[in-house]
VEXDREN-2710 file (C-alpha; in Angstrom, 1 decimal):
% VEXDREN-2710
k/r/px/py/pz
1/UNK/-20.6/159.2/-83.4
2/UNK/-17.1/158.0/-84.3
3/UNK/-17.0/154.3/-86.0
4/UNK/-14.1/152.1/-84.4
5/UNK/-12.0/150.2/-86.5
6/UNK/-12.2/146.5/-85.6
7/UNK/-9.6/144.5/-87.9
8/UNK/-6.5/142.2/-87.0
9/UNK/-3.3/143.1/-87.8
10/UNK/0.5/140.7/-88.1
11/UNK/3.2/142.5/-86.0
12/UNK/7.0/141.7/-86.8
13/UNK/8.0/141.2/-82.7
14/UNK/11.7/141.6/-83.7
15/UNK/11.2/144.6/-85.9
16/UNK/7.6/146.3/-85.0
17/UNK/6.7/146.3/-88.8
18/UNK/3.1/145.8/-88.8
19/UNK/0.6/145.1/-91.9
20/UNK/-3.5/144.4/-91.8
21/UNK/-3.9/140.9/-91.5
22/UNK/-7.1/141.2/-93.3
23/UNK/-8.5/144.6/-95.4
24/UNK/-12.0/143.5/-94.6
25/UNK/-13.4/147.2/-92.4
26/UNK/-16.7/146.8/-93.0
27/UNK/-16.6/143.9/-90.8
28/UNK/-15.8/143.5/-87.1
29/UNK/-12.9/141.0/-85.6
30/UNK/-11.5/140.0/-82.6
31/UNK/-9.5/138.1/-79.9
32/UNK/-7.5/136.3/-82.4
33/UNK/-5.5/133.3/-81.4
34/UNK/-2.7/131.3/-83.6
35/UNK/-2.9/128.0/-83.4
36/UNK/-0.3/126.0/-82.0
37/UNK/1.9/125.4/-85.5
38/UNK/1.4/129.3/-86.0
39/UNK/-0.3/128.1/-89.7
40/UNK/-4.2/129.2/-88.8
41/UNK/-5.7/131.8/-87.4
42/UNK/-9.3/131.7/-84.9
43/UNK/-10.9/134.8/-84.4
44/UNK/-14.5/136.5/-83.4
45/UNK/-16.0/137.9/-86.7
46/UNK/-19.4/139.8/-87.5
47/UNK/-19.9/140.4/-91.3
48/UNK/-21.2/143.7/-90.9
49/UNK/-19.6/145.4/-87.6
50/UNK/-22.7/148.2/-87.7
51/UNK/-25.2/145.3/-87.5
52/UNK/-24.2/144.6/-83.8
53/UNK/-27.7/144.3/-82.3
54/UNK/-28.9/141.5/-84.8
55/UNK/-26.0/139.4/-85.9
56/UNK/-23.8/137.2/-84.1
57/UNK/-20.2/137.6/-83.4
58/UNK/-19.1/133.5/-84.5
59/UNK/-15.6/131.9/-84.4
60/UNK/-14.2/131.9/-87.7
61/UNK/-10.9/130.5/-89.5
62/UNK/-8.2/131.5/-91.4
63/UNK/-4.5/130.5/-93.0
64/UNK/-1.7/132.7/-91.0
65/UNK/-1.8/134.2/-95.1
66/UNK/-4.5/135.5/-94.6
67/UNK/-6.8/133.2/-96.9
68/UNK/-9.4/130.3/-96.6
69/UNK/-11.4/132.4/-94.1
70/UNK/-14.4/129.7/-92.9
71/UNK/-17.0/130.0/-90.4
72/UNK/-16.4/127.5/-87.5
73/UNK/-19.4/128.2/-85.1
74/UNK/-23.1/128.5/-85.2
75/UNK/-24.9/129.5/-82.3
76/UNK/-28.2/128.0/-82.5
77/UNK/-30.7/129.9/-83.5
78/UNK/-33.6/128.1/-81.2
79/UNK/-31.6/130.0/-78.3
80/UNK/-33.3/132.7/-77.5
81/UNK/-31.9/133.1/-74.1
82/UNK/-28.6/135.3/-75.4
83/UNK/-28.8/139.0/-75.4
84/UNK/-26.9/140.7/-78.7
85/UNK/-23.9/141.8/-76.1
86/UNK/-23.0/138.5/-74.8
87/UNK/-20.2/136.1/-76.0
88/UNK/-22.1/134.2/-78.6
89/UNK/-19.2/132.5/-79.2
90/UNK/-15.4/133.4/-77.9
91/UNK/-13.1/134.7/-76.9
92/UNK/-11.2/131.3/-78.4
93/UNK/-8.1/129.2/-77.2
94/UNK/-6.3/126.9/-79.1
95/UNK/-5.8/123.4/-77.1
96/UNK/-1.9/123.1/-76.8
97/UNK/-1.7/120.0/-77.8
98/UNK/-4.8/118.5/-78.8
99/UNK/-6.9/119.8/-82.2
100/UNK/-9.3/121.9/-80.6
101/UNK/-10.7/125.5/-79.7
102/UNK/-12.2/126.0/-76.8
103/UNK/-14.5/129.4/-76.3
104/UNK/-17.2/130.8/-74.1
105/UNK/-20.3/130.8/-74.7
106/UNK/-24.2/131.6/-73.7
107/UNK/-26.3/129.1/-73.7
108/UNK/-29.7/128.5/-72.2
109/UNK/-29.6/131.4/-70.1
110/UNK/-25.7/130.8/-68.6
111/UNK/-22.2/131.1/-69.9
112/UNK/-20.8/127.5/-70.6
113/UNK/-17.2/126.6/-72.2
114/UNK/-17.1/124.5/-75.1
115/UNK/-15.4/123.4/-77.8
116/UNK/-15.2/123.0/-81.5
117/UNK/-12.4/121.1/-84.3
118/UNK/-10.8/123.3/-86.6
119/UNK/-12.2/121.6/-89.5
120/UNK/-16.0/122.3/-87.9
121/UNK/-18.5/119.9/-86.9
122/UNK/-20.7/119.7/-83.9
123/UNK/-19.4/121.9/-80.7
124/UNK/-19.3/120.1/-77.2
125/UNK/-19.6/121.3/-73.7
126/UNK/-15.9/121.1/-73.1
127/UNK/-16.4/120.3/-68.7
128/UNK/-19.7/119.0/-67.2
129/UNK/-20.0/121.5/-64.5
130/UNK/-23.0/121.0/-61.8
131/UNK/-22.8/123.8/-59.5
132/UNK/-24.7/126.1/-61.5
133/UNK/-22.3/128.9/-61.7
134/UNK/-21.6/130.2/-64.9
135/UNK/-18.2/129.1/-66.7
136/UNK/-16.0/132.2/-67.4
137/UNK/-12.7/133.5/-68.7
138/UNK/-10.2/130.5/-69.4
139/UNK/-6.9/129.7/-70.4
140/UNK/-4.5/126.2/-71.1
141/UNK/-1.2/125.6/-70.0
142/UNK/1.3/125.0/-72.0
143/UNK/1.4/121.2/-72.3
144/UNK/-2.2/121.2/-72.3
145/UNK/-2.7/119.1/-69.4
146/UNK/-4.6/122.0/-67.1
147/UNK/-7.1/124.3/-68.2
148/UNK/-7.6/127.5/-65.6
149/UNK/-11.3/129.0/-65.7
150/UNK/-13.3/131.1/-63.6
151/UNK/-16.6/130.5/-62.2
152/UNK/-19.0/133.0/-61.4
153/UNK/-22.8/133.4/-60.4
154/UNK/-24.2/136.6/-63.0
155/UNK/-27.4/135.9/-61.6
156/UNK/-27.8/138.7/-59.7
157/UNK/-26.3/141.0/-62.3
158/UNK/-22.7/142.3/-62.7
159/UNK/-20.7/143.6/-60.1
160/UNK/-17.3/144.6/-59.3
END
C-alpha cells in the first residue's frame, strides 16, 4: 500500500513559499491550530504514524519555530470505551481570548468537548451537557464570547 505523508507545513500567504514546519515523517500530525499571538502551535500527533491501531493520537505543543514540542493531553488509560479511530483527543481550538484549547473527545462511550491550559494540567469538560447527545465539531467566535458546536446522537451508528 502507499504510506501517506502526515506532517505540518508554514505557508508564506503573501508569497506561497512554503517549508516543513517539522521534519519529523515517521510520525503522524494534524489539525494544527496557532494560538491567538501566532507564538505556539496545538496539533494532533502520534509518535509512530504506522502504529495507528495501538497508540493514541494526543494534543501536543509547539513554538511557531518549530521547537519545545510537549505533550499536552493524556487520554486516560482506564477508558476502555474508545475505539483506535475515534478522536482521542482533537481536533483543537484555541479560546480567542482566554488561555485555553478546547478539543473533542471520547469518553466513556460518547464524544464530549473539553478543555486543557497550554502549560498542561488536568483537562475539564468544557459545557455540562444533559441531553445525552454526543458533543461534536466546534468552533469560537472571534471575541470568544460564543462557542458554536454540534450535537448529535451516534448511537445508532453513522449516517449521512
Amino acid at each position: 500500500g502507499k504510506e501517506i505523508r502526515q506532517q505540518l507545513f508554514l505557508i508564506d500567504a503573501k508569497t506561497g513559499a512554503y517549508k516543513p514546519f517539522v521534519q519529523d515523517t515517521a510520525s503522524s500530525f494534524s489539525d494544527p491550530a496557532f494560538s491567538p499571538d501566532g507564538k505556539q502551535v496545538v496539533f494532533r500527533h502520534r509518535q509512530q504514524k504506522r502504529n495507528y491501531k495501538n497508540e493514541k493520537s494526543e494534543l501536543w505543543l509547539m513554538s511557531a519555530e518549530g521547537t519545545d514540542k510537549k505533550q499536552l493531553t493524556f487520554f486516560p488509560e482506564s477508558d476502555t470505551t474508545a475505539e483506535w479511530f475515534v478522536y482521542h483527543a482533537g481536533p483543537p481550538k484555541w479560546h480567542p481570548i482566554e488561555n485555553f484549547i478546547s478539543y473533542q473527545s471520547f469518553r466513556e462511550g460518547k464524544y464530549r468537548l473539553f478543555a486543557i491550559k497550554p502549560e498542561g494540567g488536568e483537562p475539564w469538560r468544557l459545557i455540562e451537557n444533559t441531553t445525552g447527545l454526543e458533543e461534536d465539531w466546534h468552533s469560537w467566535s472571534s471575541d470568544g464570547k460564543w462557542l458554536t458546536f454540534g450535537m448529535a446522537d451516534y448511537s445508532q451508528g453513522l449516517v449521512d
